[in-house]
BALOBA-1460 file (C-alpha; in Angstrom, 3 decimals):
// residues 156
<rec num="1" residu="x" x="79.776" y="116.672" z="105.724"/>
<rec num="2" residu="x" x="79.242" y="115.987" z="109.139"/>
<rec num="3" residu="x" x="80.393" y="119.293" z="110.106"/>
<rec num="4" residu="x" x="78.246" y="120.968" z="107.582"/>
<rec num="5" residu="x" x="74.863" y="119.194" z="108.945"/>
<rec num="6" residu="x" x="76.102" y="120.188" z="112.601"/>
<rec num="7" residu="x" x="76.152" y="123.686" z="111.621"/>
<rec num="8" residu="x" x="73.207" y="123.417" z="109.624"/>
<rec num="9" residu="x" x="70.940" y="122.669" z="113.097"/>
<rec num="10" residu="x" x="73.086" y="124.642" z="114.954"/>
<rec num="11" residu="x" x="71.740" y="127.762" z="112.702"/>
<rec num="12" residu="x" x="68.653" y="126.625" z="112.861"/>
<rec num="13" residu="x" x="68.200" y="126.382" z="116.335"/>
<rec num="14" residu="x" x="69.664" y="129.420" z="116.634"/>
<rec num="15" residu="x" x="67.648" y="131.215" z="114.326"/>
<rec num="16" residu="x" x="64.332" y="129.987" z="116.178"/>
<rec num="17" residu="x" x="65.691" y="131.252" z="118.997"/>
<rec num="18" residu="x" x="62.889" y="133.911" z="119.720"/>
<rec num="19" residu="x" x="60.359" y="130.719" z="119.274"/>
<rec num="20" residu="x" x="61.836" y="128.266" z="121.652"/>
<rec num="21" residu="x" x="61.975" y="131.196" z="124.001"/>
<rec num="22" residu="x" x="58.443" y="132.495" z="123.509"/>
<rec num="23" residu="x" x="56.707" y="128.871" z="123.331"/>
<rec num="24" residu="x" x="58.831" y="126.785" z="125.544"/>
<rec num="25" residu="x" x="59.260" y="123.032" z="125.793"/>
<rec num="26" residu="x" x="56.543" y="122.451" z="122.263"/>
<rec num="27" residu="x" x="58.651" y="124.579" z="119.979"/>
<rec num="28" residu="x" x="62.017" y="122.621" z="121.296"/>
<rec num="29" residu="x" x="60.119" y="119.319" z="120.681"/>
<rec num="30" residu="x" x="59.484" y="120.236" z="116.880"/>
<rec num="31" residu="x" x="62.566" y="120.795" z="116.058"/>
<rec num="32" residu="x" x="64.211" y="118.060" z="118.271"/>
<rec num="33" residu="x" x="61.694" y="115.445" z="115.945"/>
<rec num="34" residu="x" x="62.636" y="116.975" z="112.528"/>
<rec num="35" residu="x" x="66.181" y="117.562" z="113.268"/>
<rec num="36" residu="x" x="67.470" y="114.689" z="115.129"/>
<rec num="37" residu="x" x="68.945" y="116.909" z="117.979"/>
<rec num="38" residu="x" x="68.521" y="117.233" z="121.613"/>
<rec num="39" residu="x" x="68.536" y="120.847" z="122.463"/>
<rec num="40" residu="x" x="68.940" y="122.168" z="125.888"/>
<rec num="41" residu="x" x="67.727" y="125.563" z="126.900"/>
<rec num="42" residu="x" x="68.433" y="126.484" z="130.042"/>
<rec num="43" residu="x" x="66.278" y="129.534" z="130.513"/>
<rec num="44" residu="x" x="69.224" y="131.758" z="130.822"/>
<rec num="45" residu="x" x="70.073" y="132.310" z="127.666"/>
<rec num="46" residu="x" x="72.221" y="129.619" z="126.667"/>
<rec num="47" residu="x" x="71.471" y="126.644" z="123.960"/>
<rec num="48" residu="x" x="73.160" y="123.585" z="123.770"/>
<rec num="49" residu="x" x="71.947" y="121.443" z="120.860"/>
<rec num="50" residu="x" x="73.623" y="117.858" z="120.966"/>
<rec num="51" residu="x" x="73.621" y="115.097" z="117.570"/>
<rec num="52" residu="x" x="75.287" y="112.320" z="116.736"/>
<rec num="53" residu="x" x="77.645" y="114.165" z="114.974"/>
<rec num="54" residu="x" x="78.910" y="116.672" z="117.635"/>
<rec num="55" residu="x" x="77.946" y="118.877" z="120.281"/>
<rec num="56" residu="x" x="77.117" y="123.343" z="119.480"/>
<rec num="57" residu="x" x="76.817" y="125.535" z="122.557"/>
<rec num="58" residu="x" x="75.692" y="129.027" z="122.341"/>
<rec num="59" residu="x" x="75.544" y="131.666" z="125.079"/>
<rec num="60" residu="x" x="76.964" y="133.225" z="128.173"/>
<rec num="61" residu="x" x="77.776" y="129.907" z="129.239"/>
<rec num="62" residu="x" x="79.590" y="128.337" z="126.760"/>
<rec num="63" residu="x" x="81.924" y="125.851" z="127.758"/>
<rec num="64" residu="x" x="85.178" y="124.831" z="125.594"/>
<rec num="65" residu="x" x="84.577" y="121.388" z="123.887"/>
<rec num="66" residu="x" x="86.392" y="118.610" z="126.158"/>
<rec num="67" residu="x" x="88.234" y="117.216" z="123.386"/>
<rec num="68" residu="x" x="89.655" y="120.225" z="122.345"/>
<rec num="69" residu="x" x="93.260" y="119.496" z="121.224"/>
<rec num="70" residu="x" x="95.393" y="120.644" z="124.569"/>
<rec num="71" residu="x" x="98.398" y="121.280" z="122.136"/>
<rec num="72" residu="x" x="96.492" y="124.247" z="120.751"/>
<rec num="73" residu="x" x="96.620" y="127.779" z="121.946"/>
<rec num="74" residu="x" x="93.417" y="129.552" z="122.897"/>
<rec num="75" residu="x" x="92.880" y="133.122" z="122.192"/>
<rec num="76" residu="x" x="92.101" y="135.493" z="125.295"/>
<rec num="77" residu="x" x="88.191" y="136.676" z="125.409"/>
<rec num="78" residu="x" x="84.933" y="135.534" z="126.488"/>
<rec num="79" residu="x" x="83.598" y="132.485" z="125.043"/>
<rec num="80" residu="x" x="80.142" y="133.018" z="123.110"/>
<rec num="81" residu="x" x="80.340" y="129.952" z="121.123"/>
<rec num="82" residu="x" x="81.439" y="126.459" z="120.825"/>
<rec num="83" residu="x" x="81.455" y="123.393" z="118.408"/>
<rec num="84" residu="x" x="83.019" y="119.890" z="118.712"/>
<rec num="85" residu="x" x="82.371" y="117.285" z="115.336"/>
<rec num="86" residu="x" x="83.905" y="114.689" z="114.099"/>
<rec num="87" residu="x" x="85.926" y="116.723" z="111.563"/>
<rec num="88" residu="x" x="87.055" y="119.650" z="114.120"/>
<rec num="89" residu="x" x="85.995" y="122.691" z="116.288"/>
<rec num="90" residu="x" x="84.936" y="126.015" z="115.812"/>
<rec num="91" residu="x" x="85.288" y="128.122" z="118.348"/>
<rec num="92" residu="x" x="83.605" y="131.996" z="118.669"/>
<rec num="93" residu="x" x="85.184" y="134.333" z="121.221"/>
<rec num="94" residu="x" x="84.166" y="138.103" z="122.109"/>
<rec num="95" residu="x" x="86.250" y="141.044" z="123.824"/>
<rec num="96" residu="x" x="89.284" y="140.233" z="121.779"/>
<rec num="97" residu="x" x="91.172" y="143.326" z="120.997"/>
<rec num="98" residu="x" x="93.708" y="143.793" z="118.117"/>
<rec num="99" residu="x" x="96.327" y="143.396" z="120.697"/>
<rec num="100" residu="x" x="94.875" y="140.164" z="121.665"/>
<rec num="101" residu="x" x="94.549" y="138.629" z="118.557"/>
<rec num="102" residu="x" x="97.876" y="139.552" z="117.335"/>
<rec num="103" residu="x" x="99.649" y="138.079" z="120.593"/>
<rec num="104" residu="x" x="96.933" y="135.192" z="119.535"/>
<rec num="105" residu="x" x="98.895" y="135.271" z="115.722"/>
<rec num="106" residu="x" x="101.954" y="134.470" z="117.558"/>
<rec num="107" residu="x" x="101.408" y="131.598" z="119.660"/>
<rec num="108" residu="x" x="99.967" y="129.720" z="116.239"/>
<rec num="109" residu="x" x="103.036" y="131.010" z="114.441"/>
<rec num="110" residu="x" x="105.011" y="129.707" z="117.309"/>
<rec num="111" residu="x" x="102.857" y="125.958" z="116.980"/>
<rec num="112" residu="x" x="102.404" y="126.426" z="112.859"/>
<rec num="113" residu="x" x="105.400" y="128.167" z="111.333"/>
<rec num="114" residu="x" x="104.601" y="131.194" z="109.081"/>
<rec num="115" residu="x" x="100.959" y="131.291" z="108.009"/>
<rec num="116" residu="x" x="99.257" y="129.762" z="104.942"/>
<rec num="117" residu="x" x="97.040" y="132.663" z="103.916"/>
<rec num="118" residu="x" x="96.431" y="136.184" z="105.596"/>
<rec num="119" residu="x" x="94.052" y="138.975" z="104.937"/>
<rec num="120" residu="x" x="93.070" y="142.048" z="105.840"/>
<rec num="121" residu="x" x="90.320" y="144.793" z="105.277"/>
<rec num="122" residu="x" x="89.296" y="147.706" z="107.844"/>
<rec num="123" residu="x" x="88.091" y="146.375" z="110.607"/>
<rec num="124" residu="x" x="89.258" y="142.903" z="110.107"/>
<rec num="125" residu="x" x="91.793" y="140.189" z="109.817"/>
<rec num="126" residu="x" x="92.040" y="136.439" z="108.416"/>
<rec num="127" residu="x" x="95.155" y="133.938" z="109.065"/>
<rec num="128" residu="x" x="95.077" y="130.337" z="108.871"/>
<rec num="129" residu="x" x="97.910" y="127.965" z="109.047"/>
<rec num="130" residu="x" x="98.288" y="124.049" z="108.497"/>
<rec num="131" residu="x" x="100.124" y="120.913" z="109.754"/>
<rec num="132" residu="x" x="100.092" y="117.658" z="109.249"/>
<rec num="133" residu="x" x="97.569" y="117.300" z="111.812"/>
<rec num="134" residu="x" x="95.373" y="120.433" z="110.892"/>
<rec num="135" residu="x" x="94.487" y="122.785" z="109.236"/>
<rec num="136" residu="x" x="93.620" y="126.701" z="111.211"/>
<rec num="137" residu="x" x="91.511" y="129.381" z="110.382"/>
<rec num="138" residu="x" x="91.431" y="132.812" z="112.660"/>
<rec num="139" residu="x" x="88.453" y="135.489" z="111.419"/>
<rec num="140" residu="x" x="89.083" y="138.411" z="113.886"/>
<rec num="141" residu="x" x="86.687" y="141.773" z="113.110"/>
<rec num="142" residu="x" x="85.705" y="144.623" z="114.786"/>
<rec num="143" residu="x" x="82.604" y="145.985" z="114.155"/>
<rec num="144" residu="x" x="80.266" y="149.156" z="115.591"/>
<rec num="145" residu="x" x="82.668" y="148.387" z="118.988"/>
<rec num="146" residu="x" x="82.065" y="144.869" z="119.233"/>
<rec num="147" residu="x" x="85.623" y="142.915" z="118.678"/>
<rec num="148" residu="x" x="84.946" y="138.982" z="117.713"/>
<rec num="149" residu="x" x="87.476" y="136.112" z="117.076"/>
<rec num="150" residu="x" x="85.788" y="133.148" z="115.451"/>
<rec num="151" residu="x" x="88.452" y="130.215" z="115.086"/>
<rec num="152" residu="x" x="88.283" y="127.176" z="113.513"/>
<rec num="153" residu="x" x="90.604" y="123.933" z="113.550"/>
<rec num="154" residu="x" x="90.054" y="121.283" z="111.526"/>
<rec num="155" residu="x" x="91.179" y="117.041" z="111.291"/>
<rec num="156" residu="x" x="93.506" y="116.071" z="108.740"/>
């Protein structure tokens, strides 16, 4: 639940975006007071928005959360996005070809065993796999050029 409420803000800062960028420092303030958050703009074009329950980035300079489990692989790509919570991580990576997210595939296969669900449509492709310690889920599409990884690991 948590999670869900980080997320929540994290969408909504994003999605006012154009207004803290167009009014400044007032516009952050409002939604800092009715959300509970700190957010962070740093002019440049990245957002960090910061609760009790976790920690989103968003932009060029995303940073990887510092409590990301070291045991974990990390797929190659540029970071756009990142999330730490209670609960887990979500992570959202650009420039990931096919190649890369298949070589990706294989190091979690490697950690995981065989996968827990997989999918696949044109353009895109879903894995997840699950431990005793979480549970993984890999969203890889490309679209109009642009190739995305979003990946998400969740507490047991």
């Amino acid at each position: 639940m948590k999670s869900r409420k980080l997320v929540t803000v994290g969408a909504i800062v994003l999605s006012f975006g154009l207004l803290l960028g167009g009014c400044g420092k007032a516009a952050e303030k409002v939604v800092e007071n009715q959300t509970g958050t700190q957010i962070e703009d740093d002019g440049d074009g990245n957002i960090t928005v910061k609760s009790k329950d976790g920690k989103t980035q968003v932009g060029v300079g995303a940073e990887m959360p510092e409590d990301f489990p070291s045991d974990l692989p990390v797929p190659k790509g540029k970071l756009l996005a990142s999330q730490s919570a209670d609960t887990g991580w979500g992570l959202q990576f650009n420039e990931v070809t096919a190649a890369s997210f298949e070589a990706f595939v294989s190091e979690l296969e490697a950690k995981f065993g065989k996968e827990t669900f997989q999918s696949s449509a044109e353009g895109s492709k879903q894995v997840a796999f699950e431990n005793d310690s979480y549970v993984v889920s890999v969203l890889w599409a490309s679209t109009s050029g642009e190739e995305t990884l979003v990946y998400s690991v969740t507490k047991k």
